[in-house]
N, C-alpha and C positions, 0 to 999 in steps of 0.2 A: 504494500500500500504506500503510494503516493504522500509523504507527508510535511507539512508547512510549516516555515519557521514562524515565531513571532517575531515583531519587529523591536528592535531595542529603544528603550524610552530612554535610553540615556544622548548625549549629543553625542552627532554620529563623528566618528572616530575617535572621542574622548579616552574612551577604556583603551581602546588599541594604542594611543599616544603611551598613556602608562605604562603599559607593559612594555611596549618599545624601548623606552627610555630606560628601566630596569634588564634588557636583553646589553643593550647597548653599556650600560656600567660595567655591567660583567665581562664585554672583553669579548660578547660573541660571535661577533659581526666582522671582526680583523679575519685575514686571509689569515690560509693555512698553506704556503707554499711547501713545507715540507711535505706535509703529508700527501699533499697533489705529483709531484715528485716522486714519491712513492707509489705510489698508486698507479700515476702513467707509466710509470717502470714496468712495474707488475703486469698491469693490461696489454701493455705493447711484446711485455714480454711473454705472454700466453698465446698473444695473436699469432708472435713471428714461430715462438714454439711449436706451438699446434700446425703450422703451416710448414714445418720444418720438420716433423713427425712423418706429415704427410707427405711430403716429396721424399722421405728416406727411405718409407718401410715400400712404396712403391705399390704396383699393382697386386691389391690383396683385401678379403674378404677382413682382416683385421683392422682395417679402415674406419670401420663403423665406431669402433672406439673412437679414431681422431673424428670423428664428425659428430660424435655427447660433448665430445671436450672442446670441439672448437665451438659450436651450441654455443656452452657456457661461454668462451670467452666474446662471440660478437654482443652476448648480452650483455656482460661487460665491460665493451666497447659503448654499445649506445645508451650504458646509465654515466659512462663517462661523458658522452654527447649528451646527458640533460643537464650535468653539471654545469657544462658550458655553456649552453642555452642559455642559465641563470647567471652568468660571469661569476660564476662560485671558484672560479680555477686564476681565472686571470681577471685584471680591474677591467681592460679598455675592450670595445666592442673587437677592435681588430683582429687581436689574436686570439678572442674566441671562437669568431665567423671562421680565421681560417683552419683551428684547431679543429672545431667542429662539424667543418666541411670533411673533414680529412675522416676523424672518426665515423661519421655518418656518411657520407654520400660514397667516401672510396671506401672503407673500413668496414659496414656491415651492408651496402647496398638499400640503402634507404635516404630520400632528399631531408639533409637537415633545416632549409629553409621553410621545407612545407610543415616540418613537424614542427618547427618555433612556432611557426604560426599559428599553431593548433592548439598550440599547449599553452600559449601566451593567453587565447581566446578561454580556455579552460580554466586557468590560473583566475582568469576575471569576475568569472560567474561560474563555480564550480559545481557540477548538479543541477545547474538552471535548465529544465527545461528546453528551452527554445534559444540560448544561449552555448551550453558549452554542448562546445561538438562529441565530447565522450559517453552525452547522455542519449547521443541523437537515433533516431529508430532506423536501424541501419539492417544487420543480420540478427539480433540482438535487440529485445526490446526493453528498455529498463523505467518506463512509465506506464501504467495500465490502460492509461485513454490511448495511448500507440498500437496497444494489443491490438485493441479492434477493427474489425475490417479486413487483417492481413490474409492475404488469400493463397492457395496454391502452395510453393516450400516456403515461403514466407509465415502464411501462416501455421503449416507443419515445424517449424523450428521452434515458432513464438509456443506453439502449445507445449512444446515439449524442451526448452532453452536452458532449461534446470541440468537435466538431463545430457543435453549436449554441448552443456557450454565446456569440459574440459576439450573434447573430439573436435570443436571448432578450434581452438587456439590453436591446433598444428596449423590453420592456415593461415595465422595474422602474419607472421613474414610475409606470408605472400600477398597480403595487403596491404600492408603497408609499402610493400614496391607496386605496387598497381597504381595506389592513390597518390605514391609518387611522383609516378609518371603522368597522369593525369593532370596534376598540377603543374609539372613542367609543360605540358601540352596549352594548356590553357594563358598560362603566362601569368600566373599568378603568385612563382617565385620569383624575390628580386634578383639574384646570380642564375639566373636562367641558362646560361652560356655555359659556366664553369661546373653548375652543376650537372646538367646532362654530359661533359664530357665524364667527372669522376663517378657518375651510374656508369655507364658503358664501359668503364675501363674496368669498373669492378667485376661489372657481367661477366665482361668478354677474360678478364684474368681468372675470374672464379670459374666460369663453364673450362675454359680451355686446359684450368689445372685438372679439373674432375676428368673430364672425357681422353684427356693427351695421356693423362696416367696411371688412370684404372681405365678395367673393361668397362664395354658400354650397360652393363647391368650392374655391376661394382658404382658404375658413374651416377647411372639413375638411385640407388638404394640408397649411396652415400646421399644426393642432395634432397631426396625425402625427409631422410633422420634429420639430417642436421640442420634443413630450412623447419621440420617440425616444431623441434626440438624449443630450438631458437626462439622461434614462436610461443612456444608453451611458457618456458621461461618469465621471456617479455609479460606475456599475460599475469601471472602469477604472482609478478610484480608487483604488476597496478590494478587487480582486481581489488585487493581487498581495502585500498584507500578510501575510497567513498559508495562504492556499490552497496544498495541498501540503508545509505545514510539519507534523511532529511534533504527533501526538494526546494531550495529556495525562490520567495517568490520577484525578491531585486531587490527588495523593498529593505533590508535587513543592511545594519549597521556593517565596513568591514573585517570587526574581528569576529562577529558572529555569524556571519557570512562564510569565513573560513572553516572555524571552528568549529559549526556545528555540522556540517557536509562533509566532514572529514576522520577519518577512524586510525588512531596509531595501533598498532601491534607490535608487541611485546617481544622482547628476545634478548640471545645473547650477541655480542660482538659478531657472531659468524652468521647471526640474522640480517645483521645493519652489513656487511661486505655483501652476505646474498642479495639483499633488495637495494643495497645502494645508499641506505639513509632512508630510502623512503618509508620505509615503517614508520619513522616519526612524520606521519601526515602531515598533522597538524603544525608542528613548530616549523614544517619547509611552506607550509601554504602562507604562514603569517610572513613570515621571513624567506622568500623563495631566496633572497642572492644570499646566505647564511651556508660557510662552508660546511659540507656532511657530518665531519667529525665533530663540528660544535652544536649539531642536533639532540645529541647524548644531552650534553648537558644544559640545553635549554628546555628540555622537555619536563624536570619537575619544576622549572618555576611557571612555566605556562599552568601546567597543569593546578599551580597551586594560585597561580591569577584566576584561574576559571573559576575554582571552589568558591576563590575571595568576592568575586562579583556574580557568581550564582548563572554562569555558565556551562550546562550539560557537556564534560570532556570523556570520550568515548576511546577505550583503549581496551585491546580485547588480545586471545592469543592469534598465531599466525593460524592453525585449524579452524580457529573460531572463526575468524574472520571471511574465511571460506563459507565455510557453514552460513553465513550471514550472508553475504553474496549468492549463495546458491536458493536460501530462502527467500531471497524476494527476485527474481529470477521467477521464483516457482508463483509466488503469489503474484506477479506481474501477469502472468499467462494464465492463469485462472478466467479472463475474463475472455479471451480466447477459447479455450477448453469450452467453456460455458457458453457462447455461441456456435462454435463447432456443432457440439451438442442438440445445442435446439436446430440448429439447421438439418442435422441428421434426421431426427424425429419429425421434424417435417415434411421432409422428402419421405420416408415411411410413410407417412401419414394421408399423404399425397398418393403414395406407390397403391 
């Protein structure tokens, strides 16, 4: 179920000034160039790894291994391109665009300019309805007034979305290069030029390593797993951030806006490398340009601003989280099921 925030009676961005101002004391907002340093070491060095794996062990059925492992590392790669999307890594526009061209568009095949854009429009109005595109009724329906009407697979998916939503994520890689390319088509990204060359370079590098080095069925099976895989990942990510959370209506002050649309999960150190930081939803929504590692420890004074001014803070485990995503998922399609239904008994009725 669909449900509505109220609107904060306090002056709008008052409380959020506060807490800013206390984030800000603390020291949390300074770069972390070591740790970014590390990190891009790490990533770069999984990528060249895993590609260096693959040209050694050569045409062979043991490949599939390098294609879990390199999976993990392009997700890696492209939680490193949201970092920079947010200039979490570097202060000036320059060498994030071009940093993040490099890890997105040649590094995992997917346009970073299209995904700024997307994610910048989502960051804005997160859950809105008719605003962020994450919510939008696509294959995937994640509002109940959407359910309805959807006809033919469309409506076979909405009824059953619960159900199929881990078996669809093998295909979001290949969505997100579709809608890529669309947008490059369109002209709707500003580096229009530069980014279809590093898509094409990656294609034409990535097919011509698959097929020039393994057999043509070694080639096909490796890029199944690994564009799945990939995909499954990515999903796993950012499902459990706000799926399920409170639909806002615009109207709503911005820390309650952020806040209450957004769900942290819980973990250890090897949660926050796995998802990137993005488990603390909430403290990267209020603060997107806030480097990862200083997410840790802004999240108990957030949490303890919410308690102070009587703002509902939503933080569950990683399972849980799931579970909650897959439950409204299920109750979203309910109203689908439920016309299905009577149109069935109709046509019987009819028959």
């Amino acid at each position: 179920m669909t449900t509505t925030l109220t609107r904060s009676q306090t002056t709008t961005g008052s409380d959020f000034a506060v807490l800013s101002r206390r984030i800000t004391h603390a020291g949390l907002m300074r770069r972390r160039p070591a740790y970014y340093i590390v990190r891009l070491s790490v990533v770069t060095l999984m990528l060249v790894g895993g590609w260096a794996v693959f040209f050694a062990v050569g045409s062979s059925w043991w490949q599939l291994i390098t294609a879990v492992f390199l999976a993990v590392a392009f997700a890696q790669v492209a939680l490193v391109a949201h970092d920079l999307a947010h200039r979490q890594v570097f202060r000036t526009r320059r060498p994030s665009a071009v940093a993040g061209l490099l890890a997105g568009n040649l590094g995992v095949g997917m346009s970073y300019g299209w995904w700024m854009d997307k994610h910048t429009r989502h960051h804005n109005n997160p859950n809105h309805d008719d605003l962020d595109p994450d919510v939008a009724p696509e294959v995937l329906v994640w509002a109940a007034e959407s359910a309805v009407g959807r006809r033919g697979l469309k409506g076979f998916i909405t009824r059953r979305q619960a159900a199929l939503f881990f078996p669809l994520l093998t295909l979001l890689a290949v969505s997100l290069k579709v809608s890529s390319v669309k947008a490059l088509r369109t002209g709707t990204v500003q580096r229009r030029g530069v980014e279809s060359v590093l898509l094409v370079l990656h294609a034409v590098g990535y097919l011509a390593a698959l097929f020039l080095v393994l057999s043509p069925l070694q080639a096909v099976a490796f890029l199944v797993l690994h564009q799945a895989l990939f995909g499954v990942y990515l999903g796993l990510t950012f499902a459990p951030n706000h799926k399920g959370m409170p639909h806002p209506t615009g109207a709503e002050d911005f820390l309650r806006k952020q806040v209450l649309t957004s769900r942290n999960v819980r973990g250890s150190r090897l949660v926050d490398a796995a998802l990137g930081g993005l488990n603390y939803q909430i403290e990267h929504h209020l603060f997107p340009g806030m480097p990862t590692p200083n997410l840790r420890r802004a999240q108990p004074i957030v949490q303890a601003y919410c308690a102070e001014i009587g703002v509902p803070y939503e933080q569950t485990g990683l399972v849980a989280s799931y579970r909650a995503a897959l439950r409204h998922l299920h109750e979203v399609g309910a109203s689908a099921r439920a016309e299905h239904a009577a149109a069935r008994r109709a046509g019987r009725a009819a028959g």
